[in-house]
Backbone bond lengths (Angstrom), bond angles and torsions (degrees), N, CA, C in turn:
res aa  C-N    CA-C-N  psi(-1)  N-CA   C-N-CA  omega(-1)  CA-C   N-CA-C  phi
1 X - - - 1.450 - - 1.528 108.93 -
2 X 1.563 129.51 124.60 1.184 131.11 -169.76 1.617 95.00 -108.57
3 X 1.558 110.93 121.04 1.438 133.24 148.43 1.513 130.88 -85.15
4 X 1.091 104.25 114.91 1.421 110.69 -171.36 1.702 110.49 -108.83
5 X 1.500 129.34 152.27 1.294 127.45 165.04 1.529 101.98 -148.09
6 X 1.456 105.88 109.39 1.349 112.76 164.23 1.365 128.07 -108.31
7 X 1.303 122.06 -179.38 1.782 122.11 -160.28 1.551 98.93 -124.09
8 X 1.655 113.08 -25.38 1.636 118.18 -168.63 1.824 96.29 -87.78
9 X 1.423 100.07 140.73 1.216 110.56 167.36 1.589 118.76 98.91
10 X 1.187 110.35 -7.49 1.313 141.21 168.98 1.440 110.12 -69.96
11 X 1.859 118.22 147.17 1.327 107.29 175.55 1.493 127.69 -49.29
12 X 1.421 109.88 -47.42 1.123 124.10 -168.64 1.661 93.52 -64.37
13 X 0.948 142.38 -42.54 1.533 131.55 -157.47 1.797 97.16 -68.59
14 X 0.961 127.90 -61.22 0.860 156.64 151.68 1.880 122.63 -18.74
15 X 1.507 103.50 -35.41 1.434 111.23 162.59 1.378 105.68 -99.45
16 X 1.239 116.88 -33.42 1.926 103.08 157.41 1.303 148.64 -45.66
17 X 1.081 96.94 -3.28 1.969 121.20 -167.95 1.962 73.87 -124.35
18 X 1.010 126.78 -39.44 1.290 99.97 -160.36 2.282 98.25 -72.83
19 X 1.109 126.13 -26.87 1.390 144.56 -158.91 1.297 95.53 -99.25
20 X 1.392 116.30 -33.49 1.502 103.75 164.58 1.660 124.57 -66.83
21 X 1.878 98.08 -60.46 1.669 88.78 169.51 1.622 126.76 -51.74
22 X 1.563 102.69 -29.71 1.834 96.98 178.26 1.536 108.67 -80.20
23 X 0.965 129.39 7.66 1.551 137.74 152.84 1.784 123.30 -70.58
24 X 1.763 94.20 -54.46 1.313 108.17 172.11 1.716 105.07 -53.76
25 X 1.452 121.34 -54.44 1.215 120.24 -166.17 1.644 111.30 -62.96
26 X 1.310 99.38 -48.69 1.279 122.94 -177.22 1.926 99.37 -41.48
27 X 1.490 132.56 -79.39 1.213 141.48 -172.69 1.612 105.30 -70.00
28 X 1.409 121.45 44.33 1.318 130.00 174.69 1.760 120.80 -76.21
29 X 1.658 85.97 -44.86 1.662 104.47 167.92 1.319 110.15 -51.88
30 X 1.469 148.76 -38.77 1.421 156.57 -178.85 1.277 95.98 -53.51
31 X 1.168 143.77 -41.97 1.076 134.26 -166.50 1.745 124.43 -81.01
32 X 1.227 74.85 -20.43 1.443 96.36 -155.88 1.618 112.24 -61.20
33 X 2.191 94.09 -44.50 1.319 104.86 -152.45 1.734 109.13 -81.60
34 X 1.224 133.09 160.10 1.399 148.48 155.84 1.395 123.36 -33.79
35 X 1.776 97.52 -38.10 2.057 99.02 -159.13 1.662 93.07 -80.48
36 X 1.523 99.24 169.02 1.120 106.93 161.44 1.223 127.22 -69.24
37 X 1.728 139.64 -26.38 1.138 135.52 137.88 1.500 145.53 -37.00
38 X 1.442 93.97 -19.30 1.724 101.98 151.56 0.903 130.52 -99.72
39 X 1.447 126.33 -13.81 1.286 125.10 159.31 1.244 121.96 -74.18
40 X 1.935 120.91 -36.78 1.306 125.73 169.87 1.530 111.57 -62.04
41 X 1.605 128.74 -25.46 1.502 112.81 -167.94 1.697 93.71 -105.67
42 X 1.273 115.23 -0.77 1.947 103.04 -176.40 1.727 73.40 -107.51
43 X 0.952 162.71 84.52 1.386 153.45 141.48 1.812 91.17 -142.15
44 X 1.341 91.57 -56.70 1.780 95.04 167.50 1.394 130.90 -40.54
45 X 1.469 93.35 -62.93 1.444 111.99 160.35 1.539 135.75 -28.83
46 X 1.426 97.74 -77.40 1.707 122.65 170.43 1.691 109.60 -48.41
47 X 1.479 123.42 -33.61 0.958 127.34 -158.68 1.562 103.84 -92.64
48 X 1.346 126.06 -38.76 1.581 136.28 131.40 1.562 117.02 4.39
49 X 1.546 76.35 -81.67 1.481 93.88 -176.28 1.719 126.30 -67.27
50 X 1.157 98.80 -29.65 1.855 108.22 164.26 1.156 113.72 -69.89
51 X 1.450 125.17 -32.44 1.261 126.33 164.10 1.641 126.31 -53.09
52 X 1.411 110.72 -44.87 1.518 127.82 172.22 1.232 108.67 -78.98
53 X 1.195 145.89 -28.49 1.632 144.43 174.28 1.476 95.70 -60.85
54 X 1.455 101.42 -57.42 1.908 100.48 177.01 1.079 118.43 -30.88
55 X 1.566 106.11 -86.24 1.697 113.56 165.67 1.120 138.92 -24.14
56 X 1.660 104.76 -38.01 1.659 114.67 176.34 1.497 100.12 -79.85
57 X 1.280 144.92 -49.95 1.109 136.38 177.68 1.383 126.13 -57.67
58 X 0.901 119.17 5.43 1.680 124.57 -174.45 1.473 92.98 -141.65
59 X 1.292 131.15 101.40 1.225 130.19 165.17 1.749 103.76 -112.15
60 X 1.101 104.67 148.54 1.618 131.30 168.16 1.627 109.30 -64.93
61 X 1.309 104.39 148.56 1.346 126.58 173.77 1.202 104.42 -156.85
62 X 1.761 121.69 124.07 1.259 126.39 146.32 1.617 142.71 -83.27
63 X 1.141 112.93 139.50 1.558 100.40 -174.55 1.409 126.74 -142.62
64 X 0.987 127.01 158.00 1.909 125.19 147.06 1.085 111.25 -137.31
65 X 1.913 76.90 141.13 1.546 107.02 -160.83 1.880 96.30 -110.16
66 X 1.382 127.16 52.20 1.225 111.91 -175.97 2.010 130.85 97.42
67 X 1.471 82.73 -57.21 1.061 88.04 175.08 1.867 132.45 -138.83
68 X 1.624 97.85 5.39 1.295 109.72 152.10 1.274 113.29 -173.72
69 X 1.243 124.80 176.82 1.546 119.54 -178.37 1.718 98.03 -113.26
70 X 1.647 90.59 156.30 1.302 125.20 -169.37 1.045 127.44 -146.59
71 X 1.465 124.69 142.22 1.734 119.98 -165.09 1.920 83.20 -135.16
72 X 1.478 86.06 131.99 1.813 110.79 -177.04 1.342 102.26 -113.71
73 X 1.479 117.10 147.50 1.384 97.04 166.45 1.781 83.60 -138.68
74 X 1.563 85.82 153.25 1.983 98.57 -157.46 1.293 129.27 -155.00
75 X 1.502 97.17 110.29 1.488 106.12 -163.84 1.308 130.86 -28.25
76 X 1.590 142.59 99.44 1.395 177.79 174.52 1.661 81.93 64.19
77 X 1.539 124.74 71.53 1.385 137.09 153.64 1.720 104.56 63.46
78 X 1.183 124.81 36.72 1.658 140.44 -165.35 1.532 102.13 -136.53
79 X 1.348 133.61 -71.61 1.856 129.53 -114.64 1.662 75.44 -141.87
80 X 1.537 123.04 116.56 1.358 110.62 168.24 1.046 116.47 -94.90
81 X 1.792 121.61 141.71 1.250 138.66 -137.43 1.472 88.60 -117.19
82 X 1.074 139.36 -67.36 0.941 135.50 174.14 2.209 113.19 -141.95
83 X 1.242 87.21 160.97 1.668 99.76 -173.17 1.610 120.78 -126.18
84 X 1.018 124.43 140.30 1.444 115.70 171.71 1.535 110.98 -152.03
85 X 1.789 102.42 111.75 1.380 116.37 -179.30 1.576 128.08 -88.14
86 X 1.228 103.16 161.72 1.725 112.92 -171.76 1.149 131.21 -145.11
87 X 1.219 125.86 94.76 1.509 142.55 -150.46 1.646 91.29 -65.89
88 X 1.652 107.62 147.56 1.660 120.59 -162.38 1.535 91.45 -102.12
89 X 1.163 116.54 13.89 1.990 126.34 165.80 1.483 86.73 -73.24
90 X 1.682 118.51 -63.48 1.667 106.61 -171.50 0.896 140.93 -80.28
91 X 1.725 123.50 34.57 1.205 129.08 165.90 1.561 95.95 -132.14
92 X 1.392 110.87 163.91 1.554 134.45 -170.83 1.846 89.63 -109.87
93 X 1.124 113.66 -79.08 1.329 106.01 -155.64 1.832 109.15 -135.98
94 X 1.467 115.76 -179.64 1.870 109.33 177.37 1.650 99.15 -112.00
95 X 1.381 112.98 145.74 1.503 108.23 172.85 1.612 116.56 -135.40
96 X 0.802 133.87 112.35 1.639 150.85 -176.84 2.004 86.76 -72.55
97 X 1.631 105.02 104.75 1.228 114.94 145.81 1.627 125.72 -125.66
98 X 1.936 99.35 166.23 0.923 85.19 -150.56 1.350 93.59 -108.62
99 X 1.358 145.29 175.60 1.526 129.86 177.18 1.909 100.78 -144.68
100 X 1.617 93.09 124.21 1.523 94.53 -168.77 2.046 95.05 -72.85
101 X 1.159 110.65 156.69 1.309 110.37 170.19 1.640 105.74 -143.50
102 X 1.649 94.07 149.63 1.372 99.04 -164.23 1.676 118.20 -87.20
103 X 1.302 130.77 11.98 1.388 109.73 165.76 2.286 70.32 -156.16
104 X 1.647 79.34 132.40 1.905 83.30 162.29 1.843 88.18 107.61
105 X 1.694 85.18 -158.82 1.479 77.69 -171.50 1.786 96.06 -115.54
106 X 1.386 103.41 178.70 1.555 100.29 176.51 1.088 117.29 -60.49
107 X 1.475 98.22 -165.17 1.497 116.68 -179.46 1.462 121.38 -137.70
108 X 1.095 116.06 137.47 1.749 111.27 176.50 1.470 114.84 -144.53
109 X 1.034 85.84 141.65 1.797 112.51 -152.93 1.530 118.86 -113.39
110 X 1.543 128.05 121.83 1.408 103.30 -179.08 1.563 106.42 -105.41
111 X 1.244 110.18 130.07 1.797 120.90 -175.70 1.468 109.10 -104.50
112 X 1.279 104.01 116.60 1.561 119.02 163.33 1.845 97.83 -66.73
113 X 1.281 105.38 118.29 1.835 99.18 178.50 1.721 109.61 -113.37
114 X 1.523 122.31 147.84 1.126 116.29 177.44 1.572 88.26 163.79
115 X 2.085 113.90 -153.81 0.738 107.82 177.12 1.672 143.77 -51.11
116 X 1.355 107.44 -20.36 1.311 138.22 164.05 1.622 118.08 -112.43
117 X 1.556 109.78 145.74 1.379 86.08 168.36 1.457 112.12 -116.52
118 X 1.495 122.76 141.62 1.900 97.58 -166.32 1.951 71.47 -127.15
119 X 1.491 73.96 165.77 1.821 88.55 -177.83 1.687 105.22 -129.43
120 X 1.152 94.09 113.73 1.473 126.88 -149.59 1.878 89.62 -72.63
121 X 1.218 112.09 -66.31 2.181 132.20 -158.84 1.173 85.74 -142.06
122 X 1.462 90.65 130.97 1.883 119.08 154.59 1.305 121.80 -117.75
123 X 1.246 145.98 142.27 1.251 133.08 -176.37 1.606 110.99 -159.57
124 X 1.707 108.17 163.98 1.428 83.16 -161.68 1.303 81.41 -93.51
125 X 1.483 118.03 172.91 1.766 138.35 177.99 1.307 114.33 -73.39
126 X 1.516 107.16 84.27 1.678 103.05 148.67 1.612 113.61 -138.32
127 X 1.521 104.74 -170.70 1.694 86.53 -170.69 1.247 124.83 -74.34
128 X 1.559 120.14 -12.57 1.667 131.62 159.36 0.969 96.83 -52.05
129 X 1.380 125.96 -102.63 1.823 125.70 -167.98 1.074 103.70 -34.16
130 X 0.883 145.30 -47.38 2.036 126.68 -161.96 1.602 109.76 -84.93
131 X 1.586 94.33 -15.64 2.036 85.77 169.65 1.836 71.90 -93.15
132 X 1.120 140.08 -48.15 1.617 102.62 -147.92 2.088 108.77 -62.26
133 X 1.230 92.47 -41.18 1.908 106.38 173.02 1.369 100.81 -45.75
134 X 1.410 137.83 -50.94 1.569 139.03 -178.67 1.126 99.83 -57.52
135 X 1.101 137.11 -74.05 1.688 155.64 -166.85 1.539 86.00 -38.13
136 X 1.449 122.31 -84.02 1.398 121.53 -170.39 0.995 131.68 -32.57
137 X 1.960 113.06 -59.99 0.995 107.89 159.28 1.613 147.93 -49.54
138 X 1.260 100.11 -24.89 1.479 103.02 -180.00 1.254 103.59 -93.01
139 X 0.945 142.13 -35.05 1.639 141.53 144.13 1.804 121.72 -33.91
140 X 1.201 122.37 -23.07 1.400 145.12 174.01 2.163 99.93 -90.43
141 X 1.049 85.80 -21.78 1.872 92.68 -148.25 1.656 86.34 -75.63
142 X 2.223 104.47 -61.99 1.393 108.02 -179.08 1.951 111.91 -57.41
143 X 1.275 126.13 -26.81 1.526 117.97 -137.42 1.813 77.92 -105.72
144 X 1.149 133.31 -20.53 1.138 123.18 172.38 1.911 126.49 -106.06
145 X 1.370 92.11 -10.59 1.612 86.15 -171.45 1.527 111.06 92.06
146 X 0.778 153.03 -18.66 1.505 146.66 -176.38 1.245 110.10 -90.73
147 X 1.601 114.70 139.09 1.189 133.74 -173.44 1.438 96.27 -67.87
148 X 1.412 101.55 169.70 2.304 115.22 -150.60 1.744 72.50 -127.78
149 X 1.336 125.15 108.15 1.556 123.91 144.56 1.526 135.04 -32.67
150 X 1.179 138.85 143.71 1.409 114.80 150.91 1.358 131.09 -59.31
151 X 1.397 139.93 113.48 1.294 130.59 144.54 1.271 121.44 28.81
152 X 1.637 125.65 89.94 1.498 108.81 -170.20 2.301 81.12 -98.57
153 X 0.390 111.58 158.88 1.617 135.21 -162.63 2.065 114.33 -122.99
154 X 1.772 92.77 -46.66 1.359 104.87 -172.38 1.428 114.92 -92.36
155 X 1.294 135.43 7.88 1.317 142.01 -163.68 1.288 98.87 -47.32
156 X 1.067 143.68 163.62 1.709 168.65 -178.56 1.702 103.13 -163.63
157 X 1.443 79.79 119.80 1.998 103.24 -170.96 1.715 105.57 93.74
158 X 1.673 105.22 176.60 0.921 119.48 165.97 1.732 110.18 -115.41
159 X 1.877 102.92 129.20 1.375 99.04 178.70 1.506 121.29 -60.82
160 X 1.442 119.41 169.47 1.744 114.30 -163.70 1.628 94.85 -114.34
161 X 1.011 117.17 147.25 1.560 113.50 160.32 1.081 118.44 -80.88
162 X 1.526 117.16 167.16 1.681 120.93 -138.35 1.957 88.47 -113.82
């Protein structure tokens, strides 16, 4: 059974391209002006923003396909750009944490744990996402074999991928 979790195609992906072009529009005046300070901060600028189109166009997806999990990342969520796999020998178990954050709402995260730790789903904290993060995980828990953690709740930081 192949589990997949992707980030492209999602509202939010989708309002990011929208905050990017009203950025692009937005720093139009930079271009406009004569001094060298408008050319140095719309060169700055633009270059910002080429930077984040990048990023937005290549979004991550994690998965298992059976026999190990893998995080792809793939040109505007279509053409995979690159891949990097992870045998389910190097993890012990999955853990649903939770991460308090200081303005907004939390965060909850599902962590493949073991010799590495890779972080599988992030989501922000409400009671949809945290039944959808449960659902996954235990759906990740049967299709891979790895023991389902308790609920760590108290996390401090955000876990890193492996």
């Amino acid at each position: 059974m192949a589990i997949v979790h992707r980030a492209a195609f999602r509202v939010g992906w989708w309002a990011a391209l929208a905050v990017i072009a009203l950025l692009a529009w937005f720093g139009r005046p930079l271009l406009s002006g004569a001094s060298f300070e408008h050319g140095f901060f719309g060169l700055f600028w633009y270059s910002m923003l080429a930077l984040a189109t990048v990023l937005w166009a290549l979004p991550s997806e994690q998965g298992w396909d059976g026999s190990r999990f893998y995080r792809r990342w793939r040109l505007l969520g279509v053409v995979t750009v690159f891949e990097r796999s992870y045998p389910a020998s190097e993890f012990t178990g999955i853990a649903l944490e939770q991460e308090s954050a200081a303005v907004g709402r939390d965060h909850v995260w599902l962590v493949l744990m073991g010799t590495t730790r890779l972080v599988f789903a992030h989501w922000r904290a409400s009671a949809a996402s945290v039944a959808e993060a449960q659902a996954l995980a235990q759906a990740l828990s049967c299709a891979s074999g790895l023991v389902l953690a308790a609920a760590d709740t108290a996390t401090q930081g955000e876990p890193h991928a492996g």
